[in-house]
N, C-alpha and C positions, 0 to 999 in steps of 0.2 A: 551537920545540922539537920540536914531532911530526917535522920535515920532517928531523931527524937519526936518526932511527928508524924512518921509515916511509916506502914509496914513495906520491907522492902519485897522485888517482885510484886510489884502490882501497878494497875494505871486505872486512872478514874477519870472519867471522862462526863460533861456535865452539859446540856442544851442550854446553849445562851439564847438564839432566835430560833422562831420555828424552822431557820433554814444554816444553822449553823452549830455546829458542837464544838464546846472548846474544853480538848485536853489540859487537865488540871498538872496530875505530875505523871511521872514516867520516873520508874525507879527500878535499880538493878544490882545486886549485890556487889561488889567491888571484885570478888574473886569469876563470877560471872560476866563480867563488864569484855565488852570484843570479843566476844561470843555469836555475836546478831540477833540477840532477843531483844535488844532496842528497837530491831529495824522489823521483829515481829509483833510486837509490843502496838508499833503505829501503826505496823498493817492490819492488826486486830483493832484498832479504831478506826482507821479508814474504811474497811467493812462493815464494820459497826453503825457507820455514820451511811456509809451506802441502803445496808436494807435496813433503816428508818428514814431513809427519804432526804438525809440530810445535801445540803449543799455545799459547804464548805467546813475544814475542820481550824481549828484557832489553835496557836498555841501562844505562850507569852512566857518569853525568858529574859535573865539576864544579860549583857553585852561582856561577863565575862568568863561563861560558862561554853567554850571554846566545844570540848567535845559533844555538846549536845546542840550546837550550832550546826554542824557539819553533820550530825547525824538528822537531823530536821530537813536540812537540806538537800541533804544524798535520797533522804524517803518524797520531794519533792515540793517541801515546804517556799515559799519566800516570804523575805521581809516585808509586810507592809505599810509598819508604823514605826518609829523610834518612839518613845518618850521620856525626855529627858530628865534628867533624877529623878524619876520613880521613886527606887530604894533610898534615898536620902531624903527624902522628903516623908515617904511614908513607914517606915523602917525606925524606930528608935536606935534602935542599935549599927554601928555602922558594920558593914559584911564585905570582908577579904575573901576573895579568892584568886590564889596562885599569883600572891603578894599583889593585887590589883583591889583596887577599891569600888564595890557595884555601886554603880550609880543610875545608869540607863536600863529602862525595858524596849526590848524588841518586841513587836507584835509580829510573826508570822501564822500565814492560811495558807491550807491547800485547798484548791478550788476541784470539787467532785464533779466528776463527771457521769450522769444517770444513761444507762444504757438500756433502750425498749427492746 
């Protein structure tokens, strides 16, 4: 579904508040994928977000998008928000993955740390 809307290998990253940047997608070619260019992907944003001053990075996914949970994670993400049917509520279309039906968004942030 991404790969009709998105070029892959790339990540876009977008200022929500003056002290927060929130990564939009993160995307990687399949044959690419467990490589670690995910886990350089977000550290090219979390740098990113460091020398522009940012303070925390956002991200927001699905609850059934497993590999990219754990890869958020492992780069020091956590959850800080659920919200419940998201995707069915704002979603015409209903969206399977890996025979699961989305329903919730997670909010996760990494909190930046500025060093003088």
């Amino acid at each position: 579904m991404i790969a009709t809307y998105l070029p892959l290998n790339t990540i876009y990253a977008w200022p929500v508040l003056c002290s927060q940047s929130k990564v939009m997608n993160i995307a990687v070619v399949p044959e690419k994928q467990r490589h670690g260019y995910g886990h350089q992907l977000l550290e090219f944003s979390r740098q990113w977000a460091v020398d522009h001053g940012y303070r925390t990075i956002r991200i927001v996914t699905g609850t059934t998008s497993l590999r990219q949970l754990c890869l958020h994670q492992q780069a020091g993400f956590r959850v800080v928000a659920v919200e419940p049917d998201y995707f069915t509520k704002n979603y015409q279309q209903i969206i399977i993955e890996k025979d699961l039906t989305l329903r919730d968004r997670l909010v996760l942030e990494l909190p930046i740390r500025l060093t003088n």
